[in-house]
C-alpha positions as CSV (number, residue, x, y, z in Angstrom):
1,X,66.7,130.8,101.4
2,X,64.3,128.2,102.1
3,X,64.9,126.7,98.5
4,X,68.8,126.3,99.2
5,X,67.5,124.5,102.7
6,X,65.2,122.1,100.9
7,X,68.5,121.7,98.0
8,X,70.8,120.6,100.7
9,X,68.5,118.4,102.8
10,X,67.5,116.8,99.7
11,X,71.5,116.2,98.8
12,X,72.2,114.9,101.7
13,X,69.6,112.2,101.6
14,X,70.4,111.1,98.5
15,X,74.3,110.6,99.0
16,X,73.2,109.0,102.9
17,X,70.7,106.6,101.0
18,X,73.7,105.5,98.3
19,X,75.9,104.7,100.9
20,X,78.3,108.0,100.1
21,X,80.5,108.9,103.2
22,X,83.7,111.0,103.6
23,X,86.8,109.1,103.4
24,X,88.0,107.9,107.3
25,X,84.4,109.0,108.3
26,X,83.0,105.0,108.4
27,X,82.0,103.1,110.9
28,X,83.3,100.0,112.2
29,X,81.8,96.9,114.6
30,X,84.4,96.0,116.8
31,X,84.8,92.9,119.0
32,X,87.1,93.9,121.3
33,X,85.2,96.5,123.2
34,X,88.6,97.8,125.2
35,X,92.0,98.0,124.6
36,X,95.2,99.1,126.9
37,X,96.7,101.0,123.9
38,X,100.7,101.6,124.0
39,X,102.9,103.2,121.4
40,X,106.4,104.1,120.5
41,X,105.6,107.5,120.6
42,X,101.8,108.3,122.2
43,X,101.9,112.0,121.2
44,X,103.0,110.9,117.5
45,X,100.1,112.2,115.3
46,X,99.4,108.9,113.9
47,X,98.9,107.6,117.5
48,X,96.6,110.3,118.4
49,X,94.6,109.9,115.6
50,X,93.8,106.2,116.3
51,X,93.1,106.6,119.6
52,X,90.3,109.0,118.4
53,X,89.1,106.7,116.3
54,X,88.8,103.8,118.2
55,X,87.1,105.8,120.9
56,X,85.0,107.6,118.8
57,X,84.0,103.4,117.8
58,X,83.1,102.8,121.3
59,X,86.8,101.2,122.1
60,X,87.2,101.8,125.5
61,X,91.0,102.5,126.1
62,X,92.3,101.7,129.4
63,X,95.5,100.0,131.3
64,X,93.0,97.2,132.5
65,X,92.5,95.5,129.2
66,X,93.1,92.6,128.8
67,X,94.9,92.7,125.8
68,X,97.4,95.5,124.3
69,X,97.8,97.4,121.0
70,X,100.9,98.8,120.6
71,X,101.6,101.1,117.9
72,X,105.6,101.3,116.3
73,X,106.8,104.7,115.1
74,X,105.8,105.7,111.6
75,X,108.7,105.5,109.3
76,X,109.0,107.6,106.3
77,X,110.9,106.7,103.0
78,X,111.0,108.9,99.7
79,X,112.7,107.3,96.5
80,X,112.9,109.3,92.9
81,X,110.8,106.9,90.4
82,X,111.6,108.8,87.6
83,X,113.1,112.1,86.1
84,X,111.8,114.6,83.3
85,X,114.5,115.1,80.4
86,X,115.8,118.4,80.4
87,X,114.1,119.8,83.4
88,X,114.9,120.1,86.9
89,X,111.6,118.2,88.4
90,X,111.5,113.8,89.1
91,X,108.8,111.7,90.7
92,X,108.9,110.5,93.9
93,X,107.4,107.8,95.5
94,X,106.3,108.7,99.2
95,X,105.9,105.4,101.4
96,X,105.0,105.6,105.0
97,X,104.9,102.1,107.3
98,X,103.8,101.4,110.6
99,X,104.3,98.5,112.6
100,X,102.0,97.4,115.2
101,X,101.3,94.4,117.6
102,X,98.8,92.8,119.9
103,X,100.0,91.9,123.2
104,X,98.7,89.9,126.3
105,X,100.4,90.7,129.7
106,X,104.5,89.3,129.6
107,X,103.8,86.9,126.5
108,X,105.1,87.8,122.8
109,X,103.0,89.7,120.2
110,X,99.9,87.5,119.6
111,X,99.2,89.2,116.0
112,X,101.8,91.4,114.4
113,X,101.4,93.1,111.2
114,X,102.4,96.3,109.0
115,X,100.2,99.1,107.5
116,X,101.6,100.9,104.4
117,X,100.6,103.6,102.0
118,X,102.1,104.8,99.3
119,X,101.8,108.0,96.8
120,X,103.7,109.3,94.2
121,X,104.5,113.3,94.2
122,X,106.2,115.3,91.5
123,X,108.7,117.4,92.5
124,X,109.7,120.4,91.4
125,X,113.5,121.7,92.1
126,X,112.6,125.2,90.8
127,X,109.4,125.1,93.0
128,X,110.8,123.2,96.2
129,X,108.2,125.1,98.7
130,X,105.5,124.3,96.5
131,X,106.3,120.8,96.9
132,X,107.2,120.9,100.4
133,X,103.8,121.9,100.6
134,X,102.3,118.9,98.6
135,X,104.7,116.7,100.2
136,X,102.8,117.5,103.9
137,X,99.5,117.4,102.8
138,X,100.3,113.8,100.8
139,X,101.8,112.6,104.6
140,X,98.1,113.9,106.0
141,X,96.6,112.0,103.5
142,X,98.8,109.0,103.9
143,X,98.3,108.9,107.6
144,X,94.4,108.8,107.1
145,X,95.1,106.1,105.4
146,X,97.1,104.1,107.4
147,X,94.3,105.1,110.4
148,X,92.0,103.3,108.3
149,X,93.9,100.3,107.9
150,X,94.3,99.7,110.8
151,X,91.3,99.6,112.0
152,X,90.0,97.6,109.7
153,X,92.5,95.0,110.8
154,X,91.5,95.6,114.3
155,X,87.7,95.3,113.2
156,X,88.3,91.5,111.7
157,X,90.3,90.4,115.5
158,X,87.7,88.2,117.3
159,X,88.2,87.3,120.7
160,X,88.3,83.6,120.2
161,X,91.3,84.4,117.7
162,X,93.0,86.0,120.7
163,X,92.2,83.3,123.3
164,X,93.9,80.5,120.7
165,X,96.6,82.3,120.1
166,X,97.3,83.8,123.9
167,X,97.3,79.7,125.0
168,X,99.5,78.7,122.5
169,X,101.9,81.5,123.2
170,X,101.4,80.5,127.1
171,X,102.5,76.9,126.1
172,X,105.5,78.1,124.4
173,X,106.7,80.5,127.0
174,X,106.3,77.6,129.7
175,X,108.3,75.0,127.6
176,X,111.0,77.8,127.3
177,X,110.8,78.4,130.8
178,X,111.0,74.5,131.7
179,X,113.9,74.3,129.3
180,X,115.7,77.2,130.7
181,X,115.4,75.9,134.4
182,X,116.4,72.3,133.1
183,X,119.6,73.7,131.5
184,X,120.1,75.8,134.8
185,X,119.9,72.6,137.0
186,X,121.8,70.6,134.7
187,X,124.9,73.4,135.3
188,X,124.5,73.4,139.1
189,X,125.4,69.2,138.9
190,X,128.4,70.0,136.5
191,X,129.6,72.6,139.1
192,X,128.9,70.0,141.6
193,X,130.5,67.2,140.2
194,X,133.6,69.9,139.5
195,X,133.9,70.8,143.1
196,X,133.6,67.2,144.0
197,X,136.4,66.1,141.7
């Protein structure tokens, strides 16, 4: 008993000092410390997930950031890559996408970007549960993946990359703004000149 003890401690130091760790188990330094995260559909799996994540990071997530993630709906797409001669079974390629954005109060997406992971799955017409099967646990896999994406892409935000970006986008919507209200001024003197006439 104590052997087996000993085994595993020993294991476990050895994979720890080689830098082994289970996949989506890593750590991540992040520079944004809190976040007012929004998504198209918060009880999605994929949205839960990351919110786990980035809390379990030390992301604090709450509707007084300053700045917002929001999360887009995963979309799912399956395409047949190829097809066996004589049999009833093809490859598929399983893709799964998710859009997401960073956002500051009424301005447009500072940072917008797209995850994606892809897998290829045989599939069996003879053994369509079987595959059902494989299919689900591929999509589990997949949306690991995509967790890890994107948190490596919110890792590699810096603040000063947000501050840039939010006064640039400030400038813009104020020189639409002014542009709107000059075009509105300039319609109230034609109307004028109109009633005048």
């Amino acid at each position: 008993m104590r052997l087996a003890q000993l085994l595993t401690l020993s294991m476990a130091l050895v994979l720890s000092a080689c830098g082994f760790h289970l996949r989506g188990t890593g750590s991540f330094q992040f520079a944004l410390k809190e976040l007012h995260f929004t998504s198209a559909d918060r009880f999605a799996p994929l949205s839960e997930m990351l919110q786990q994540r980035l809390l379990s990071q030390g992301v604090e997530l709450t509707s007084s950031a300053e700045y917002s993630l929001y999360l887009g709906r995963e979309e799912h797409t399956r395409r047949t890559i190829s097809f066996t001669a004589g049999t009833r079974s093809s490859e598929q390629m399983l893709t799964t996408t998710v859009d997401y954005e960073i956002r500051y109060a009424g301005l447009p997406a500072l940072l917008t970007g797209q995850a994606e992971v892809q897998r290829t799955q045989s599939f069996n017409q003879n053994h369509v549960s079987a595959s059902s099967e494989e299919a689900l646990l591929l999509r589990d896999e997949m949306r690991n993946e995509l967790v890890m994406q994107l948190m490596q892409r919110l890792q590699a935000v810096r603040p000063a990359q947000l501050e840039q970006l939010r006064a640039e986008a400030q400038v813009k919507a104020d020189a639409e703004a002014a542009a709107r209200e000059a075009e509105q001024q300039r319609l109230l003197q034609e109307e004028k000149l109109f009633q005048i006439n």
